[in-house]
C-alpha positions as CSV (number, residue, x, y, z in Angstrom):
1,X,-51.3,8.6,34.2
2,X,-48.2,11.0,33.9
3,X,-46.5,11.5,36.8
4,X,-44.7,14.7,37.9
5,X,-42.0,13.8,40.0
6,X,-41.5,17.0,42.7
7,X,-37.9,17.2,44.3
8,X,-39.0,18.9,47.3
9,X,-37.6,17.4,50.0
10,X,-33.5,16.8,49.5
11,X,-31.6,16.2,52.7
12,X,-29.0,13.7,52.3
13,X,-27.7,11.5,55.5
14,X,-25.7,8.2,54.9
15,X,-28.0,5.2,55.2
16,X,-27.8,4.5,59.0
17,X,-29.8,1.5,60.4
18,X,-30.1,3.0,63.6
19,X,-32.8,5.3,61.3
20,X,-36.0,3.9,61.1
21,X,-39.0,5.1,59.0
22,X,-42.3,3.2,60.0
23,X,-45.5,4.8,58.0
24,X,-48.7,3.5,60.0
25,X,-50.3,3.1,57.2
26,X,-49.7,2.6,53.3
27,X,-53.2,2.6,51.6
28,X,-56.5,4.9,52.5
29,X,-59.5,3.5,50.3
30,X,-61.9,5.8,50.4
31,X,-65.0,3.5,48.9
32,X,-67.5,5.0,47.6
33,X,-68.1,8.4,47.3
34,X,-71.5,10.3,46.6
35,X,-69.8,13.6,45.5
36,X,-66.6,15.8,45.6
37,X,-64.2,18.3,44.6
38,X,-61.4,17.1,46.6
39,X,-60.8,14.2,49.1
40,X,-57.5,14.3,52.0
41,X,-56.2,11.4,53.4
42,X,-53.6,11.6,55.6
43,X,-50.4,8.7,56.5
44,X,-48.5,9.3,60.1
45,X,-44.0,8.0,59.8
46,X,-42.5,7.2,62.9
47,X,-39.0,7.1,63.5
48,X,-38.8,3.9,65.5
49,X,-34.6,4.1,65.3
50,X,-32.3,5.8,67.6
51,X,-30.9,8.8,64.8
52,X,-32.3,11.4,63.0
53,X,-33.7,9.7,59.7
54,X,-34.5,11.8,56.6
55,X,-37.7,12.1,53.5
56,X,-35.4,12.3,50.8
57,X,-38.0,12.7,48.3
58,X,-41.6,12.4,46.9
59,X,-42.3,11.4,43.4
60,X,-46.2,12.1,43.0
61,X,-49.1,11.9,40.3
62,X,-50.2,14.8,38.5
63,X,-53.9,14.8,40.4
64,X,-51.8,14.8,43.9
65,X,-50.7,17.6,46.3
66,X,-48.9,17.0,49.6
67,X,-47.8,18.9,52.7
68,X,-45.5,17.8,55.4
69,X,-43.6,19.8,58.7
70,X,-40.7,18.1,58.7
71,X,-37.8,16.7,56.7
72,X,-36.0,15.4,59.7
73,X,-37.4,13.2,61.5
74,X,-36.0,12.4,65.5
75,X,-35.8,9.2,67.4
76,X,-39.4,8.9,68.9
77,X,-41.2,11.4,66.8
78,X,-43.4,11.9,64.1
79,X,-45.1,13.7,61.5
80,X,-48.4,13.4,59.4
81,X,-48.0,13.0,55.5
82,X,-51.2,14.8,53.7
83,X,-52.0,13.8,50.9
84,X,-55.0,16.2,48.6
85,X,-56.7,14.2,45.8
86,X,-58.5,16.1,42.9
87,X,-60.3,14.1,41.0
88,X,-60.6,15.2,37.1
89,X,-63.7,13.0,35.9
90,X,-66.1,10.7,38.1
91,X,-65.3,6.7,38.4
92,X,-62.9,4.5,40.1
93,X,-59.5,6.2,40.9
94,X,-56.0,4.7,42.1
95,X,-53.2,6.9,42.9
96,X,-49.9,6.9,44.5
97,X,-47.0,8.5,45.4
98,X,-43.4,7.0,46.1
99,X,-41.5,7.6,49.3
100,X,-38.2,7.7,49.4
101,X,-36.5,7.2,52.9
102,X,-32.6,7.1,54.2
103,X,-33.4,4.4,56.3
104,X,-33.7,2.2,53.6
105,X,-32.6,1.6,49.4
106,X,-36.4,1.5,47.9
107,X,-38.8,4.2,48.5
108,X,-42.2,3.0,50.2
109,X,-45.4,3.6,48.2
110,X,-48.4,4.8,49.7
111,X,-51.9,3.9,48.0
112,X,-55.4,5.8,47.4
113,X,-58.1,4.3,46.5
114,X,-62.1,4.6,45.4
115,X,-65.0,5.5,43.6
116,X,-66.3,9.2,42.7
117,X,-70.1,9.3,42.0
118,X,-70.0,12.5,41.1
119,X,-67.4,15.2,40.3
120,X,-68.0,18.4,42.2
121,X,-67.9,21.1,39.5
122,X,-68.8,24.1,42.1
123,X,-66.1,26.4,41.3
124,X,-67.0,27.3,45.4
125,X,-66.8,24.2,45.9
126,X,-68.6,21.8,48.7
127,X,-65.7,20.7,50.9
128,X,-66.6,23.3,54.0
129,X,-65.5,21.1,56.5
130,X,-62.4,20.1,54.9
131,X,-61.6,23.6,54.8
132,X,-62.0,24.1,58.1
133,X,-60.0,21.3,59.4
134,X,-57.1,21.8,57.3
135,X,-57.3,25.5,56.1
136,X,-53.2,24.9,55.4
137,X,-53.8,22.3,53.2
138,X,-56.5,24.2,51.5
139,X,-54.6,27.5,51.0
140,X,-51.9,26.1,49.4
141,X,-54.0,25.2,46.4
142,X,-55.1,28.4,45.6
143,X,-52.8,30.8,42.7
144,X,-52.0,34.3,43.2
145,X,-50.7,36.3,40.1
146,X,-47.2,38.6,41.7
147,X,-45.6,41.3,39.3
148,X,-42.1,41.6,41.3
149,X,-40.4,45.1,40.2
150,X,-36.8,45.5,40.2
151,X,-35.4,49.1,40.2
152,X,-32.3,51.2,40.8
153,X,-32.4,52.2,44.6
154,X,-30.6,55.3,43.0
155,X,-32.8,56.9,40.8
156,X,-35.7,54.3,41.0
157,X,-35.3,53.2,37.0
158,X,-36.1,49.5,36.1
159,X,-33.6,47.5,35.3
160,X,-32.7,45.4,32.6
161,X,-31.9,41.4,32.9
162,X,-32.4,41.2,36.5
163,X,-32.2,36.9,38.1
164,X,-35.3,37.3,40.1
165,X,-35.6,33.3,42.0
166,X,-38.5,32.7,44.2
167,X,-38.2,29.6,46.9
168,X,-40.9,28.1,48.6
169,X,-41.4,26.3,52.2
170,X,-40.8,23.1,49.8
171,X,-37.5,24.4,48.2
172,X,-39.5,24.6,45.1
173,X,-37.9,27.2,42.5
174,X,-39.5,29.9,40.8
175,X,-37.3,32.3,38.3
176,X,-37.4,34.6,35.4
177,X,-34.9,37.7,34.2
178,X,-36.5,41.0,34.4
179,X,-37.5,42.6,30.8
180,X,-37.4,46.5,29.7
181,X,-39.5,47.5,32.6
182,X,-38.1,45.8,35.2
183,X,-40.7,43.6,35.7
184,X,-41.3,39.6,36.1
185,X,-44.8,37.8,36.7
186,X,-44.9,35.1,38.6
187,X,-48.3,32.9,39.2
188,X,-47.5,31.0,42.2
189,X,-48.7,29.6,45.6
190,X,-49.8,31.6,48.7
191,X,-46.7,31.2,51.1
192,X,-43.8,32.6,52.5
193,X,-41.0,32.8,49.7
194,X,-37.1,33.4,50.0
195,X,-36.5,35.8,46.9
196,X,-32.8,36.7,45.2
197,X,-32.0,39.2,43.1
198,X,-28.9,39.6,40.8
199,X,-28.1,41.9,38.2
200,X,-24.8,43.1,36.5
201,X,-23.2,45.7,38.7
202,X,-25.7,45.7,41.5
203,X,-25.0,43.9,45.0
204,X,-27.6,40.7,45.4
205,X,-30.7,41.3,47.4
206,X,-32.2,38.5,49.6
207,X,-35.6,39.2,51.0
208,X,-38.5,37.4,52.6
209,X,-42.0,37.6,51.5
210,X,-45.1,36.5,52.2
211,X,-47.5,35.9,48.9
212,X,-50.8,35.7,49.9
213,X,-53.0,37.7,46.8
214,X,-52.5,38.9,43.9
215,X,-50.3,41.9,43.5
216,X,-47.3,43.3,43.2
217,X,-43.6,44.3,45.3
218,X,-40.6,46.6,44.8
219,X,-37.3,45.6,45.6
220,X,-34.4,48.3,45.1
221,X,-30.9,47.4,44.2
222,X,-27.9,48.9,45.2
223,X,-25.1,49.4,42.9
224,X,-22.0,48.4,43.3
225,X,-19.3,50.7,44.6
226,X,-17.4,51.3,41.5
227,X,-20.4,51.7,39.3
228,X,-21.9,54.4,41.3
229,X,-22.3,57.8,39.3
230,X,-20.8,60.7,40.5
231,X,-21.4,64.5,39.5
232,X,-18.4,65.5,37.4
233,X,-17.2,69.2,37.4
234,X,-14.8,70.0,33.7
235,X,-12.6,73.0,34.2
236,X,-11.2,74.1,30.8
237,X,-8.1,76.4,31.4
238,X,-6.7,76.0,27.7
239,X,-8.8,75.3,24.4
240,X,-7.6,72.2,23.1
241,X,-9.5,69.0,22.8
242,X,-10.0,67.1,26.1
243,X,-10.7,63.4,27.4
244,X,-10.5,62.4,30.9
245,X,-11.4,59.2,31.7
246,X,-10.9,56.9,34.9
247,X,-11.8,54.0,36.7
248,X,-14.8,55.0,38.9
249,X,-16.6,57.9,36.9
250,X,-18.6,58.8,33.4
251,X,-16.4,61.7,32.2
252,X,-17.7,63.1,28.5
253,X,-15.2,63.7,26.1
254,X,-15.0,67.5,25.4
255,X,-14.6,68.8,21.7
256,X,-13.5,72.7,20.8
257,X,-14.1,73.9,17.5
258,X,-13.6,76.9,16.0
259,X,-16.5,78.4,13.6
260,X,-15.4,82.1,12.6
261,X,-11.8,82.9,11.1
262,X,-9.9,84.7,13.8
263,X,-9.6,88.5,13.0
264,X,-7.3,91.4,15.0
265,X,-9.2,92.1,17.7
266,X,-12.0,89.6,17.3
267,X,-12.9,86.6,19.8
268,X,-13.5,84.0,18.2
269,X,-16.4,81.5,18.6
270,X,-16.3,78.5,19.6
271,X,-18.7,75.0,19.7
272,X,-18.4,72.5,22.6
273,X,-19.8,69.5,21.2
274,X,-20.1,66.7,24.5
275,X,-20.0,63.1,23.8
276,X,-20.5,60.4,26.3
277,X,-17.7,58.0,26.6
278,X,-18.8,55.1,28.5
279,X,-16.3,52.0,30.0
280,X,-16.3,48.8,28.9
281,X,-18.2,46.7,31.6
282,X,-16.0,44.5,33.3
283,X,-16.0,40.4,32.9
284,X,-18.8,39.0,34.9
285,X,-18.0,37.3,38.7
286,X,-17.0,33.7,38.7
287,X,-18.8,33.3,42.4
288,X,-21.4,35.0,43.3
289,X,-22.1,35.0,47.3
290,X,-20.2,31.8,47.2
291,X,-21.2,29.8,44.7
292,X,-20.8,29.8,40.7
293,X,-22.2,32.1,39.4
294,X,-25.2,31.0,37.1
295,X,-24.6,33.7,34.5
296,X,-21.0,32.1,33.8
297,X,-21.6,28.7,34.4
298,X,-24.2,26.5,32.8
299,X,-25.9,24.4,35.7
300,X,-24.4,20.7,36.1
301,X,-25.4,17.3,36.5
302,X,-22.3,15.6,38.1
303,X,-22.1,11.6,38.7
304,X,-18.9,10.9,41.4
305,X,-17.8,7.3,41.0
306,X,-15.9,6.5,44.1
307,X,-13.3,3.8,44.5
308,X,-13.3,2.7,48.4
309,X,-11.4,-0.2,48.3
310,X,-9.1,-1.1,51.0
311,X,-6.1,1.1,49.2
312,X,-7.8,3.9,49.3
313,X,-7.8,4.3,53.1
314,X,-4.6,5.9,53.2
315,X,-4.1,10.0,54.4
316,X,-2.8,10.8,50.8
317,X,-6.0,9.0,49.3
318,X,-9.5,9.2,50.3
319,X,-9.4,12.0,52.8
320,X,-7.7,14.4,49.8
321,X,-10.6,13.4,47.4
322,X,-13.1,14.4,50.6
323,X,-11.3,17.7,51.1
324,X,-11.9,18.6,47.0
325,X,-15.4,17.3,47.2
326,X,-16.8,19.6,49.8
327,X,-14.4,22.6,48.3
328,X,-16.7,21.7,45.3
329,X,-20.2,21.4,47.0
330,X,-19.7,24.4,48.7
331,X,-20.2,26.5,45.7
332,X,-22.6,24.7,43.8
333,X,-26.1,25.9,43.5
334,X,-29.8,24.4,43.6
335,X,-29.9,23.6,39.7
336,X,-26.9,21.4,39.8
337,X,-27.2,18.2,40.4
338,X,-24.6,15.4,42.1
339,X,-24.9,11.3,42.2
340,X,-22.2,9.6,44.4
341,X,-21.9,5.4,43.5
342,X,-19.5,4.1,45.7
343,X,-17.8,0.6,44.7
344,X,-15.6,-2.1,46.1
345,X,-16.4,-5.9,46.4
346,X,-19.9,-4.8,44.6
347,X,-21.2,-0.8,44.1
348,X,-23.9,0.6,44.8
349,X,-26.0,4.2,44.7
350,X,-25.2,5.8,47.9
351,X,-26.6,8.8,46.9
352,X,-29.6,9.3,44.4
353,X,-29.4,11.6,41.9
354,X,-30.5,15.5,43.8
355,X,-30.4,19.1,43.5
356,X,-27.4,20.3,45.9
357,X,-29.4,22.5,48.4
358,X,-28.8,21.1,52.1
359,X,-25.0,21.6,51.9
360,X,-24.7,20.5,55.3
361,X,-26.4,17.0,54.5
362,X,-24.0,16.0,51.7
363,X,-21.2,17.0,53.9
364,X,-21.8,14.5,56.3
365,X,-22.6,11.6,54.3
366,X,-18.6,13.0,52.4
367,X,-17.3,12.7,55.8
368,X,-19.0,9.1,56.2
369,X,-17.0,7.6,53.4
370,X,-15.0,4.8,54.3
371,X,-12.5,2.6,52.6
372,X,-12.7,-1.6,52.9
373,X,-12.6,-4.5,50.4
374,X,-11.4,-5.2,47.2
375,X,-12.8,-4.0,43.9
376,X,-15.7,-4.1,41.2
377,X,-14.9,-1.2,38.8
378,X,-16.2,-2.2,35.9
379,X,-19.9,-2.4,36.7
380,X,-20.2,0.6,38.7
381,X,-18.5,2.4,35.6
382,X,-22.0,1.3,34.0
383,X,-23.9,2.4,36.5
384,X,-22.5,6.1,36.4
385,X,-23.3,6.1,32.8
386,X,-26.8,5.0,33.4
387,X,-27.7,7.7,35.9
388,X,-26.1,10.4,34.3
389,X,-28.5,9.0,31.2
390,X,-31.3,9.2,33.2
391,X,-30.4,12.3,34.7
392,X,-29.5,14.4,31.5
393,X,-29.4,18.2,31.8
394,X,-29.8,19.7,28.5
395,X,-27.4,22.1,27.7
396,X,-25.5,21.8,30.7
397,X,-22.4,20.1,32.1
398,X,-23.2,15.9,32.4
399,X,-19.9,14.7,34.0
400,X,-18.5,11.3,35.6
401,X,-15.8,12.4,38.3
402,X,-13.9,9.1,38.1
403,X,-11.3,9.0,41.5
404,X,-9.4,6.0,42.3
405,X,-5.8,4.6,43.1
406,X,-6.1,1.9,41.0
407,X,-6.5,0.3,37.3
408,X,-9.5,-0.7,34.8
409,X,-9.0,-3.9,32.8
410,X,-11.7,-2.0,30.3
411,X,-13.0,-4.7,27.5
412,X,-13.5,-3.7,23.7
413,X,-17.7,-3.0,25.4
414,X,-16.8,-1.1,27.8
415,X,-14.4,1.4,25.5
416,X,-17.2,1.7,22.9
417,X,-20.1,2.5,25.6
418,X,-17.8,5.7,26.8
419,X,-16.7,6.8,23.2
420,X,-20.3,6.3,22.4
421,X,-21.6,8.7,25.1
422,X,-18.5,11.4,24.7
423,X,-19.7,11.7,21.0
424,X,-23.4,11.5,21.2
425,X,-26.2,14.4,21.2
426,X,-26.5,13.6,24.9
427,X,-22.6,14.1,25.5
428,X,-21.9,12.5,28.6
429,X,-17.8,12.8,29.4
430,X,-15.9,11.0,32.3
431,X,-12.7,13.1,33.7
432,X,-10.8,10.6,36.2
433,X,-8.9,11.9,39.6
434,X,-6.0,9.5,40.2
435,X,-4.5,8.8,43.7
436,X,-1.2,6.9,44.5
437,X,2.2,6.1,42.7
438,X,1.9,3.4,40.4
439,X,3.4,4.7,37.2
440,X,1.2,1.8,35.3
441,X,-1.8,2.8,37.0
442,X,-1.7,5.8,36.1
443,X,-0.8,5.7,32.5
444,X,-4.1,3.4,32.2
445,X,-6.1,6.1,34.1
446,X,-4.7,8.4,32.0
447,X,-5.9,6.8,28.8
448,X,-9.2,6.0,30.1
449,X,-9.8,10.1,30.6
450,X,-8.8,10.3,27.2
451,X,-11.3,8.0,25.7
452,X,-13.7,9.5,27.7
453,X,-13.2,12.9,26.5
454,X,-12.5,14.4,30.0
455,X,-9.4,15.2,32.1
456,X,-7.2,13.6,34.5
457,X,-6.6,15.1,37.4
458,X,-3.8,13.8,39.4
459,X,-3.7,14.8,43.2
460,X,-1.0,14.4,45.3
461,X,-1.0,16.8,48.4
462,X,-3.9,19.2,50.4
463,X,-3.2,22.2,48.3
464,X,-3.8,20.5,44.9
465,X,-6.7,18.8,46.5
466,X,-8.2,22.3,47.9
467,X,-9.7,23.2,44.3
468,X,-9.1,20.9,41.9
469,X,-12.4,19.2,41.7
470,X,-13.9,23.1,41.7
471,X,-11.2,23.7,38.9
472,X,-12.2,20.7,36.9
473,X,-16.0,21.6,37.2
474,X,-15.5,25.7,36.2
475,X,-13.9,24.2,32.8
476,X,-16.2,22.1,31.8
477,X,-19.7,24.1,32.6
478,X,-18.4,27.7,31.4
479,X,-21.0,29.3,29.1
């Protein structure tokens, strides 16, 4: 069966063991059953630690829907998993979804099981008492169709190429650009959503509302201060051809021509022609309320290799790459993507591949890096490739962020694989961030950035460190 796999849940905490994740249990086998339309099972987590622990994700089959309160979890508590099954034909069925957990490396998998009799093809359907014991579970299923209007708060007029993005309880995203009538239409989910609004030379609108049937909202922009029209009064004391432009208004040009040949005595006539002269509209906003702004910037999928061997535990080293990290993550948005694999006497994925939406989250685990041991380079520089593979974004920006103090002993293999992805249909580029003072180190970073078709980025104090990552990242996914 295909599987759909749903990023809805992204909150990212350093593995802590003092999390712990216990489902009660992993498999509900419902047996046989006579008929029906839809069957709910439901799985209770407990953290059994002594720290928050975290759903990082759910990866789920395309017949399964799932609710659950909470993302994070507190020492002692717990939360119920639901799990809605809807069956597509009668027979045996055997679903399940994965689990992924910061308490531990592989996600658990929870199981259900059984036989269907009889598909229940009541478009009513037969499940009254499911509805009534769930009636959240069973609202969430149903569509509504939304026409979302976007006009001028000014004069009311639709406008043109307006980002209208809808989020969800779940953090699921929703978005379209407004056409000639200002209109997108949406067929989502009854629920509360979070919806922004951008367009050129209008400030952005956040708003929350509740979609529960089909129908349709306004929202009204307002334009920007130096796009706002103002009435313009012309005062012509001599006739000669006129053009008054300036920064803040529309100002027509005025033209004076004379028809009739001027006799002694006569007046002559004269013909104001008006045409519109209209400015240039200025370059578009790198950041929009603090992060890039997705009309400049193509979304990216951004793979940080991380060296934390024992050398890098120095003030000039790993706490300068931390600074430029979270310079970086603060302005990234919901489509981009980041990977962290950490290596020193072996590597490993400290953080999956993930939308960046709970800022805070990735913060932490930044500020949870710590330096120790001695090195394996080469096989985490595999690893990176592999995941930003796996992780492709067409059309966008698929980076490796390289940052270490020290060298790679590349072999003939290794050279090949990175010239291979730098030049492929998938480009795949690796820019390297170089700490330290070896002069040989560096010239062997150096080259490696070359042969990977990326940058090298050499940082040396807090100020260079304050943007350079954010820098590096702006050249690369510019549209």
């Amino acid at each position: 069966m295909k599987k759909l796999s749903l990023f809805v849940f992204v909150s990212i905490f350093y593995i802590n063991v003092q999390a712990q994740l216990v489902f009660q249990n992993i498999e509900h086998d419902y047996g046989k059953v006579d008929k029906a339309k839809s069957l709910l099972s439901e799985f209770v987590v407990t953290n059994t630690g002594t720290e928050d622990a975290v759903i990082l994700r759910i990866d789920a089959g395309g017949n399964l829907a799932f609710k659950l309160d909470q993302i994070i979890i507190k020492p002692g508590k717990s939360d119920t998993l639901r799990l809605f099954l809807k069956p597509t034909k009668s027979g045996k069925f055997n679903e399940e979804i994965s689990v992924f957990l910061s308490s531990q490396d592989k996600p658990v998998v929870l199981k259900v099981k059984g036989e269907l009799k009889e598909l229940d093809k009541d478009p009513m359907g037969t499940c009254f008492s499911f509805r009534e014991s769930h009636p959240d579970v069973y609202k969430a299923l149903a569509i509504t169709d939304q026409s979302i209007f976007i006009v001028d708060k000014l004069n009311d007029k639709p406008i043109d190429g307006a980002f209208v993005q809808l989020f969800n309880a779940n953090n699921q995203s929703y978005f379209q650009y407004t056409k000639n009538e200002g209109v997108v239409k949406l067929t989502v989910q009854p629920n509360i959503y979070d919806i922004q609004v951008r367009a050129d030379f209008y400030k952005s609108n956040k708003s929350e509302q509740y979609l529960a049937k089909d129908g349709k909202i306004t929202i009204k922009l307002e334009r920007m201060d130096d796009f706002v029209e103002k009435d313009t009064t012309i005062k012509i004391a001599v006739i000669l051809p006129v053009q008054v432009i300036t920064k803040d208004t529309i100002i027509p040009e005025i033209k004076v021509v004379v028809v009739d040949t001027v006799s002694k005595g006569i007046i002559p006539k004269v013909e104001v022609v008006v045409d519109t002269f209209i400015p240039p509209p200025p370059p578009k906003p790198e950041i929009v309320n603090g992060e890039l702004n997705p009309e400049v910037y193509v979304p990216s999928n951004i793979v940080f290799l991380i060296d934390l061997s024992s050398s890098m535990n120095e003030p000039a080293k790993l706490p300068l790459l931390k600074k430029s990290m979270k310079t970086l993550i603060g302005t990234m948005r919901s489509i981009d993507k980041i990977t962290v694999v950490v290596y020193a006497e072996s590597s490993r994925v400290l953080l999956p591949t993930t939308e960046v939406i709970y800022k805070d989250s990735i913060y932490k685990m930044i500020d949870g890096l710590k330096a120790s041991g001695l090195t394996a380079a080469n096989k985490a520089l595999r690893t990176a490739y592999e995941i930003n593979s796996k992780s492709f974004i067409s059309g966008g920006n698929n980076q490796i962020i390289l940052a270490t103090d020290g060298m790679f002993n590349l072999s003939k293999a290794d050279e090949d694989m990175m010239l291979n992805y730098a030049k492929s249909l998938n480009k795949i580029i690796l820019s390297v961030v170089a700490f330290g003072n070896s002069v040989n180190a560096k010239s062997k970073l150096s080259s490696m950035a070359q042969n990977g078709k990326g940058d090298y980025l050499d940082i040396a104090n807090e100020t260079e460190a304050q943007e350079a990552l954010l820098n590096e990242i702006k050249s690369k996914s510019k549209r």
